[in-house]
Each structure stands twice: as C-alpha cells, then as structure tokens.
N, C-alpha and C positions, 0 to 999 in steps of 0.2 A: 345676724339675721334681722334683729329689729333694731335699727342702727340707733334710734333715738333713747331707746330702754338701755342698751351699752352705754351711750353717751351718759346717761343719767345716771349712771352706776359708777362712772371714773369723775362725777363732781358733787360725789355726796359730800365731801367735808365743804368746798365752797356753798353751794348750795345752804346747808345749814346753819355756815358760821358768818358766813363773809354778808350774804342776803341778808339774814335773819338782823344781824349787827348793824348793817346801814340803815335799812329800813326802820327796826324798834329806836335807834338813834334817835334818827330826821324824824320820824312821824310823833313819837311819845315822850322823849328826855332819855337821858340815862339812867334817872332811876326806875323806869319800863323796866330796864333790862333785870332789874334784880326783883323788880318785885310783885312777877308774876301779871301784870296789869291792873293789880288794886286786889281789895279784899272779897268782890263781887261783879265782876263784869257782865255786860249785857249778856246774855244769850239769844244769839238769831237764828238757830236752826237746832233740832237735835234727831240727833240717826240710831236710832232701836233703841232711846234713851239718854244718848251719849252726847251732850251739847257739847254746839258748836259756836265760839264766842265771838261777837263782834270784831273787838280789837284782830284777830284771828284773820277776817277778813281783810280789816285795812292795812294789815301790813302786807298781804299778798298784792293788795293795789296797789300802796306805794313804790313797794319792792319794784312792781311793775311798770312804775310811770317813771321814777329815777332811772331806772335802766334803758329807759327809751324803747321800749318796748313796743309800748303802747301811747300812743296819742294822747294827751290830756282829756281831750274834747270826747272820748273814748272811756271817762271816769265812770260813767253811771253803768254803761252795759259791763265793763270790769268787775264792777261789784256783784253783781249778779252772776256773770260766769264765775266769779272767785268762791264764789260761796256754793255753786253745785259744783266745782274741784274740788274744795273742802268736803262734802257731803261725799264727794266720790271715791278720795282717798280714806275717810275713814269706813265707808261700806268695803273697800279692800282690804285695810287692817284687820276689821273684824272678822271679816273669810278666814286669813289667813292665822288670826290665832285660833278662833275655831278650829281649823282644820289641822292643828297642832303643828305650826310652822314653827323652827327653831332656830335662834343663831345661838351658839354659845360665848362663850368668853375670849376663848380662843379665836373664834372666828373675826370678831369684834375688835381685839388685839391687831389680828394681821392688817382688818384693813384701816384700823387708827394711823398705824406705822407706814401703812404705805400711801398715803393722803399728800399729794404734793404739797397742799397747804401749812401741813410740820414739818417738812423740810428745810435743812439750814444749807448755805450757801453751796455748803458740799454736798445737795442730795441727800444728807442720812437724815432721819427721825432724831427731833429732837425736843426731849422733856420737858426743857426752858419755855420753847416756842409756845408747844402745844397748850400750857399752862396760860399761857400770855394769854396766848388767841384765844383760847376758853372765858378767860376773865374778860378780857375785851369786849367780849360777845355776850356775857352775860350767864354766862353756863358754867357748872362746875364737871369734873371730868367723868363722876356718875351720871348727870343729869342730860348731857351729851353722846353717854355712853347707851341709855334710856332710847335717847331718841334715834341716833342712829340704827340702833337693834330695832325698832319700829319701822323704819325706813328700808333697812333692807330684805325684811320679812314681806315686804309689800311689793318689791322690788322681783326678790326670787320668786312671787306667786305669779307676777306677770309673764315676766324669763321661761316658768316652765307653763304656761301658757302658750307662749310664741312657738317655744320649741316641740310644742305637742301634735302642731300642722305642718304638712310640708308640700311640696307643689312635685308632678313626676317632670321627669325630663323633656317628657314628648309636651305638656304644658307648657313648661318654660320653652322651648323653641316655637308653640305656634304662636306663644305670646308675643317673641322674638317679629317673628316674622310678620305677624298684623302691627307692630309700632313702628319697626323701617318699612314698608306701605306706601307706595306715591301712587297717588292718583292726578290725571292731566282732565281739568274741567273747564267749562265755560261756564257762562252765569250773567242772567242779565236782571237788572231792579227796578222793580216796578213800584212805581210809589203813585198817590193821589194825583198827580199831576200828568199823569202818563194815560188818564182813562175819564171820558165823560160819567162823570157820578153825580146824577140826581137824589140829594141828599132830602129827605123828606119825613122830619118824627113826628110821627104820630103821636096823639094820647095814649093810643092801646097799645102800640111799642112800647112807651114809655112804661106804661105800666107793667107790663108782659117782663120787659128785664127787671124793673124791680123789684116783680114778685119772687124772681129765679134767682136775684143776687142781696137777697137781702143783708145777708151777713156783711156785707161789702156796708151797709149803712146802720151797722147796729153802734148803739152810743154807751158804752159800758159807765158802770155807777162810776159815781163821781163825786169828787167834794170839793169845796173850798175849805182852805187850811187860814188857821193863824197861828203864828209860834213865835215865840220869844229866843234868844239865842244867847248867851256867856259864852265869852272865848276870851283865853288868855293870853293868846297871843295877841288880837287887838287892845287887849289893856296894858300888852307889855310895850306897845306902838308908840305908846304915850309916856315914857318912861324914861328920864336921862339919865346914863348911866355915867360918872364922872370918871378921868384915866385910872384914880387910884383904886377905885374898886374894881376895875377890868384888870390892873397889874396884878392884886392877891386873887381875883380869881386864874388867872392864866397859871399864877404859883402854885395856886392851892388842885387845878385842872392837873396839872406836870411832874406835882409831887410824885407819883410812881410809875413817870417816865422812865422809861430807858436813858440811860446818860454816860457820857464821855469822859472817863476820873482818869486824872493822875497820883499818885502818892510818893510820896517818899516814907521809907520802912527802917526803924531802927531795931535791932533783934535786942535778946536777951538769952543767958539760958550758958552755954561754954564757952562763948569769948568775953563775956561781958555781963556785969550785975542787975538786974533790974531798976537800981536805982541811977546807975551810971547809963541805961540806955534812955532815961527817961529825961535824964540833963543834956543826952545830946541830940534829943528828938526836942528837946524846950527850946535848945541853944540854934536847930535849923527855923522852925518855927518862929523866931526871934527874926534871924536872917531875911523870911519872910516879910514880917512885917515893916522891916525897915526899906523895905524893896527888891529886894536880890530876885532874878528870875527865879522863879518854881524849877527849869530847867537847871539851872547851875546848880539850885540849892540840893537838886535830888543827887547830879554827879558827886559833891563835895559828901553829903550824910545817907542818903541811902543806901541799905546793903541788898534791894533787891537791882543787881548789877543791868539784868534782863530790860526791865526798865527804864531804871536810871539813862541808860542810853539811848531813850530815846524821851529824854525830857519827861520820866514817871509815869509814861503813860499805860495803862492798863487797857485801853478800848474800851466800847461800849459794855454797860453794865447792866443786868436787869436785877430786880430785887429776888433775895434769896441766893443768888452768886457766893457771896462772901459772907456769910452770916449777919444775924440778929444788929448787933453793933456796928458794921460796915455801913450797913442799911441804916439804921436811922442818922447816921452823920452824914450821907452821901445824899443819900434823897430828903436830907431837910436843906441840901445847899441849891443856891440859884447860881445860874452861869459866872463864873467866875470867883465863886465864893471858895473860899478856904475853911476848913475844917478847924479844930482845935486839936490837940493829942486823941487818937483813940486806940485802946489799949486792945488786942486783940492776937490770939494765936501766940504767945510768947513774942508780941511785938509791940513798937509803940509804931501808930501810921500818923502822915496827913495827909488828909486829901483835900481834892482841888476839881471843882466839877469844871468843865472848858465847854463843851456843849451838850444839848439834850438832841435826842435820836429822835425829834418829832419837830412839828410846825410850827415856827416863830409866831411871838406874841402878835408881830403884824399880821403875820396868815391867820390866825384867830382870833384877831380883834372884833368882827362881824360876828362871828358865834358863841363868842363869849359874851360881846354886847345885849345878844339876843337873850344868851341862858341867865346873866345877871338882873337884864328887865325883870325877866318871865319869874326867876327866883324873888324877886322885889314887888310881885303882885301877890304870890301864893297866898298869905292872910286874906287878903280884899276877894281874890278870886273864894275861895273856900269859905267866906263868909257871906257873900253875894250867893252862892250854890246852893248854903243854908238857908238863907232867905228864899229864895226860888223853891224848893223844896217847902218850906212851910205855908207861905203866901199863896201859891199854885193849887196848894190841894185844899186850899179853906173856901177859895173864889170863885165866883160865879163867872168871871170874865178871866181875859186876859189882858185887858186893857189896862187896866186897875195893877196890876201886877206888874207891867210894863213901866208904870209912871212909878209906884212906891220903888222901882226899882231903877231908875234912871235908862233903863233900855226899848230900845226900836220894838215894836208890835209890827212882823212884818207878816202881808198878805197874800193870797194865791188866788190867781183865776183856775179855774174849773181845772181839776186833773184827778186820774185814774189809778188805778194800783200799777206799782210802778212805772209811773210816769211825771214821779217827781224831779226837781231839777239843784242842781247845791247840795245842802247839807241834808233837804228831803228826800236825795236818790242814796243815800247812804242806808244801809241793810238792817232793818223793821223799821226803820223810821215812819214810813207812812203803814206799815199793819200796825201802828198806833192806832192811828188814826180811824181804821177801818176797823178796829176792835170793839168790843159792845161797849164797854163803858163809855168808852170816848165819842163814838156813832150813835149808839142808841141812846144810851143816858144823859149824852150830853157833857158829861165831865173834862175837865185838863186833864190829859198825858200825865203818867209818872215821870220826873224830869229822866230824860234819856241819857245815855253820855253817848254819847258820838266818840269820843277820844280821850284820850288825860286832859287835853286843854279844853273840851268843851263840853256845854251842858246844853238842852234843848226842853224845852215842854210846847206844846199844840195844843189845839183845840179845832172843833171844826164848826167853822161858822155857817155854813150851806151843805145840801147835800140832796143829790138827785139818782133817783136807781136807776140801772141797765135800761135800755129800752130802743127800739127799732124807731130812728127817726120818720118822720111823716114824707112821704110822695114830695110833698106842696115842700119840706123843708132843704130836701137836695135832688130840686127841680131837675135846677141847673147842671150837676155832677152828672144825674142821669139820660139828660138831653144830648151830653156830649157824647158819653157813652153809649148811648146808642148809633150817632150820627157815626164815630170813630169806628163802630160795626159795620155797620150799612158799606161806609168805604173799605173795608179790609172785604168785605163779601165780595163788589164790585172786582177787587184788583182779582182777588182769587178767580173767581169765576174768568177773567178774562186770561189766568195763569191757563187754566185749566182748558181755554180754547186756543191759544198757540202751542199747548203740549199735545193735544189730539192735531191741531196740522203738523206738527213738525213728527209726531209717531208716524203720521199716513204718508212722511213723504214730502210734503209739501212746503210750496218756495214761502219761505219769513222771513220778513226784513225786518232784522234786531241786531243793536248794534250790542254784539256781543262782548265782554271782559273775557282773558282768558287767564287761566292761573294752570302752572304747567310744576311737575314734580312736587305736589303738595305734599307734606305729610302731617301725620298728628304732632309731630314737636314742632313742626316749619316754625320759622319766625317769621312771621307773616303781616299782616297790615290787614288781613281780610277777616270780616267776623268770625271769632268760636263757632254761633249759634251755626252759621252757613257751613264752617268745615266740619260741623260735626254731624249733621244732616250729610253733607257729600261722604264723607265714612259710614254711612248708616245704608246709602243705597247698594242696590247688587252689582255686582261685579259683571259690565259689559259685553256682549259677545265681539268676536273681531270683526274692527271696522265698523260696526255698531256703536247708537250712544244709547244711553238709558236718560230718561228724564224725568223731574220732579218739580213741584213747585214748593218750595219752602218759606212759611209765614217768620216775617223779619218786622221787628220792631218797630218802625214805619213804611213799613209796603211787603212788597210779596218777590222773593227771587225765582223768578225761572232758571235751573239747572242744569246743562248736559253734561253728562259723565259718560268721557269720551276713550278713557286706557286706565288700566287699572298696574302697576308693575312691581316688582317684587324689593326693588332698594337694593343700596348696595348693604354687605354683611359686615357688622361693625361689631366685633368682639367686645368693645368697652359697653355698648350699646345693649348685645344682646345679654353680659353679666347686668347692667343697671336694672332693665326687664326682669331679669330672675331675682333678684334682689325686692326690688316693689312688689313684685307678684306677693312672695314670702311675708313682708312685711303687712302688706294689706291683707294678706288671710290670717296672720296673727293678730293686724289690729281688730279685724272683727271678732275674733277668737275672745277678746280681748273684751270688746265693747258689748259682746255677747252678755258675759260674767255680768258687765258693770249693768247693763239692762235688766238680765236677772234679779241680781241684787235689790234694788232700787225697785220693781214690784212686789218684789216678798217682804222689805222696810217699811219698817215704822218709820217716816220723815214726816218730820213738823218743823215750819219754816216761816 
C-alpha cells in the first residue's frame, strides 16, 4: 500500500549500519564512531525537551551529499530540511512510546536474522558477520539492538496509519478513468509582441502597487558577521607525512583485518608426546626458515591432512575464529609473515598470513596519509581550541584574537537568518549570532564546534532591523512591475476579445497550434501550466469547442477544447492509479499526525 514505508522497512539494517558507518567515518574520524561525538555536543533543536544534536545533523547531510543524492550546491537548504526530519522523526517516536508501542525481543531477533546485510555467502544469518558489521559501524549488538527497536516502533505507527484509510472501488475506477483522459485542443500564444501596448507608469501606479505589495519589498534584520575559524583538516594540509609512518599506520589500521592464514599443525595427546610433537613442529619451522615452501613443508609435517592439501590453507579468518592464542599470532603478522610455535588445542601450529581480506596499502595510501597528518596535529589543534576559548571570551574584538592566534578574521556583507553561506549555513551557527548576548551585548560567541575537526567563534560587527524598504529605494523593481502588468492586462483583455468573436461564431484569423490525444501523463513538450488548465476546463458538447484564456509566464494562451475521449483501458495503468490514490491518502493520513504533532510541541530550534 505505501510502497516507500515497505521499502524502508526491508533496509533498516543498511540504512543504520552501512549510512551511519560511511558517513560518522568521512565526516568525523573513526574514533566518532566509538565515542558518542565527544563528551558534550552542540544542541541545535530540542522536541518536548529531548535535544537534537548538531553532529546529528551533519551526518544526515553528509550521508546525503556522498550518496549523490543531493547536489553539493544544495548544502545549506539540506541542513535545514535535515534538521526538521530530525525534529519529525523524534515527534513520532515519542507518539509511539506514548502510545505504548512494543517490539519485543523476539521480534527484534527475527528481524536481525533476516537483514540481508548478516548474511554469509549462503544466505544464512551469520554471528561472525553481524559482530563484524557492528564493530565496523561503531555499535555494539545492545546498542544496535536500542536502535533498531526505536526504528521500528516508529515504522509500525506509520504502517498502521496507511492501513487505517482506504479508497472504494468505484473511486479507484473514476480515478482510473480521469488519468487515461485525452483531450484534442488548440491553442494559440499571445505574448507582448502580438498587441500594440501603450506602456505608461504613473507615479500613482507606482505607488498603488506598492502599497498592495509591500511584503514583496520588506528587508528582514540583518547583520554583518565576523568569525574566526580552526580546522584541522587545513592544518593537516600542511603536514608531511613520511612512507614509514604511513607503513605502521596501514599495520596498525589491518591489525584486525580479516586475513588469509595458512598453518601447518602438529598434534599431541595418542600418537605422539608433547614433547616429541613440539621437536617436529621446531624441526618444520626450521624447514621454514631455511626456505622450503610453506606448501611442501605442511605436506611433509602437518597432520591436518584437509589442509595440508591444499598448501595449509585455512581461508579467510576473522578474530574470535580460533581462539585467544590464534588471534594474537595471526593478527600480529603482516602479509607474508610467519608465526613462531603456537601451542594451542592439544597442538603445536604455524602460521603464515598470505593475504588480508581488505584494501592494499596503495588503495589506502591517501587516507591513511590524511588520518596520520590529521593524527600529527591533534596537540596543536586542541591547544589552538584552548586558546580560542580563553582569548575569545576575555576580548573586546575579534581581531586581536585573530592575530595572537595566527588565524584569518573573515567578514560578511549584510545577511539574514538563515541566509548564511559555508560554515555560516551550518545549524545554529548564525542563531549565535542573533542571540542576545552576541546581538544585544555585543559579546563573541561561545566557540561553536561545527564538527570533531572544527571550531568557530563570531561576533557581529553591524546590525540593522526588519524594515519596509522606501518607494524612492526599489524604484526601479517597481516601475518594472508595474509596466510587466500593464502588458499582461493588454494581452488578456485582447484574450478575452477573440474569445467573445470566436463564442459568437465569428471568422478569426489565428494561426492556431494543435495538440491531439493529450493526456495528463503525455510526454509532451508543451507547458504543465497550459495542460493543466486544458484538464481544468468542461467537457465540450458535440461538435462544439469551449474556450479559455489561460495566463502563461510571458503572455497569454488562447485555448479551444475541441473533443474530450475516454483513452484506451490499460490494467497496468488503472492498478498504478489505485495504488497512488492509497498511498497519497495515507501520506496525508500521515502528514496529518506529523502537523498535529508539531503544534501541540514544545520545539526550540
């Protein structure tokens, strides 16, 4: 029924693990992922109490700009709708615990298990995976388990929403039958060029619309800004990082990679003493290092046979596999490294890592590069922030603070609430600004954080209130606007004298356009605005045309609507109709709640 709320409900594990994981990655570091986003994050909204945090935002933007989703150029209004989605999803959670919505354990269980995202090659649910992906993402399997159960409580409140409206039968076919719909029209465009227009504005025109459109010239408060900016990324710009430290980070990144082991296995226990499997496990080990393939050496001394035959190899491995001991000889080796004895299970092994189940040091050289700078500023940064922080709230300036601190003083011409631009359209940044201390008082900002890698503080150096610009100040905007009347009046009025001769009958020479079996889905080449108007007028008598004049963006079309016909009957067509009808009465159903909601809210933003 609401095809988008199904869809959303078969990728809640992606959605949570896979989004959340790229995103807190690229925008914050990996240690985002573990550590909550710091010990107090901004808050830029909060819904009947319950704040909504910055960082919160920007990863549903980034989420959204990496995905391609959304435009770059498209950053600032993003943030804005990100943050009344936020607002909107938690005024639904809160309904729905109110209203004593439940998932249990069980429920929770089924749909962890059946999440394509823990599935192993074969389709089944698998524990290894799940744990991976978890850690990967930053989540532990309560904490996953938390959000999920929030997720789908919010989920089924909308579900039994959709399913609470329904459309009857005889709706659905006349809906049917007004979308397959042709109509055969004419149409001809009349624009400024088509009609002597004596264009002539008056003072008292001029004024007369401006008293009628004032809102159209009201100048909302305003300010000039100055703010200082730290970013850790531009300090990591400046930072060489040399091969050797890129190689132990790439080691120290891979350490608990998935990896590619071989071993060779000597037992202990009824064939053979402890001490005698440990001289023949020294004696292969030996073999080893004098050069013997790992492959020959596991045929000649390994007794796991399974292996052995295929040159020791065990496949990939994730930690926790083979226990405690496995683990730290396997994941402290790099590509091609050899083990020493390790004693394990009534056995003695060695292993031998051959590759790792992840991106070579070359595929990572750029982001490792980047995470080693960015690691190689942290002091400088975090002591720079200190400074900013203490500096910023002693000073009467920002300039002054700018120089002690080697950074740019950068400034704005005149801008409004939310119509900052950069790091200024980022969410409260400018209700700093507009805040009393900062507006009235005059004070610097408390330094903001915009992100883990950035810090901010403002000030505002100008500042001028709402006000209705003067006549005298947009003459000119309104001279046009008038004139652009005056013509649109002309065309109409002359619309409206070839629609009274051609009603009475009468011969008109226009050289008419025709558009023949239109309908509302046509893929067409001719304006919306005109086919939507030609669907608006009545339905013709026979042999008769009906006519209209319909206002067009620059000019005026004259319209005869000449057959009206029923389409052919298209069963995919008439299920798609029944289909949107459903869904659109549930999205209002829908959007109904969310409006409710949201004036009975407490929301501070």
């Amino acid at each position: 029924m609401l095809q988008s709320i199904r869809d959303g409900s078969r990728s809640w594990g992606a959605k949570i693990i896979i989004g959340l994981m790229v995103a807190a990655m690229a925008l914050f570091g990996v240690e985002s992922l573990f550590s909550v986003f710091g010990s107090d994050p901004n808050e830029v909204a909060s819904v009947n109490g319950e704040p909504i945090m910055r960082q919160d935002v920007e990863l549903g933007v980034q989420r959204a700009l990496r995905s391609g989703q959304v435009p770059p150029e498209q950053e600032r209004a993003l943030r804005n709708d990100m943050l009344d989605q936020l607002i909107t999803q938690t005024l639904l959670t809160q309904y729905a615990e109110d209203g004593g919505f439940h998932v249990s354990d069980a429920q929770l269980d089924q749909m962890i298990v059946s999440l394509p995202e823990f599935h192993d090659q074969d389709g089944r649910f698998s524990a290894e995976l799940f744990r991976n992906r978890l850690a990967g993402a930053g989540y532990t399997p309560l904490s996953f388990r938390e959000e999920l159960r929030v997720d789908i409580k919010r989920q089924h409140l909308q579900q039994g929403l959709a399913f609470s409206d329904f459309s009857l039968p005889s709706e659905e076919q006349r809906l049917a039958d007004l979308q397959r719909q042709q109509r055969d029209f004419r149409y001809v465009m009349l624009n400024a060029e088509d009609v002597e227009i004596d264009v002539n504005v008056t003072d008292e025109q001029m004024q007369a619309y401006y008293d009628a459109n004032q809102s159209r010239f009201e100048r909302p408060e305003q300010v000039r800004v100055e703010y200082v900016l730290i970013d850790r990324q531009a300090m990591a710009d400046d930072v060489e990082v040399d091969e050797q430290a890129l190689r132990e980070a790439w080691r120290e990144q891979n350490q608990s990679a998935d990896r590619r082991v071989s071993h060779i296995m000597v037992t202990f226990g009824d064939e053979r003493i402890r001490e005698e499997a440990e001289a023949l496990a020294s004696e292969a080990l030996a073999s080893l290092e004098e050069g013997e393939s790992f492959a020959d050496t596991a045929a000649r001394y390994s007794d796991d046979t399974a292996s052995a035959e295929d040159g020791g190899d065990l496949g990939v491995i994730s930690r926790g596999f083979f226990g405690d001991a496995f683990d730290e000889a396997a994941f402290s080796l790099g590509v091609g490294e050899t083990s020493q004895l390790v004693e394990m299970d009534g056995a003695f092994h060695i292993l031998r890592v051959t590759e790792l189940a992840g991106p070579s040091f070359e595929e990572q050289r750029d982001a490792l590069a980047q995470d080693v700078a960015l690691s190689s500023v942290n002091d400088e940064f975090n002591e720079q922030v200190q400074r900013l922080i203490d500096e910023s709230f002693a000073a009467d300036d920002l300039q002054s603070v700018a120089d002690d601190l080697g950074l740019t003083l950068e400034r704005t011409e005149w801008i409004a609430r939310g119509e900052g631009e950069g790091v200024l359209s980022e969410p409260g940044v400018l209700d700093e600004a507009f805040s009393a201390d900062v507006l009235e008082e005059g004070y610097n900002s408390e330094v903001i954080e915009l992100d883990n890698d950035r810090r901010l503080v403002l000030r505002v150096a100008e500042h001028r209130d709402a006000t209705v610009l003067p006549l005298e100040a947009v003459r000119e905007e309104v001279e046009q606007a008038v004139a652009a009347q005056q013509r649109q009046e002309a065309l109409q009025a002359q619309a409206a004298e070839l629609i009274a001769s051609l009603r009475e009958g009468e011969s008109v020479e226009l050289e008419w356009l025709e558009a023949n079996d239109v309908s509302r889905q046509s893929d067409t080449t001719l304006p919306q605005s005109l086919v939507g108007e030609v669907f608006r007028m009545p339905r013709p008598d026979e042999g008769e045309s009906v006519y209209r004049a319909v206002n067009m963006p620059q000019g005026v079309a004259v319209v005869a609507l000449d057959d009206v016909s029923a389409g052919e009957v298209d069963e995919q067509m008439t299920a798609f109709v029944a289909q949107m009808a459903e869904q659109l009465r549930a999205q209002s159903v829908i959007q109904g709640l969310i409006d409710d909601l949201r004036s009975e809210a407490e929301i501070e933003r």
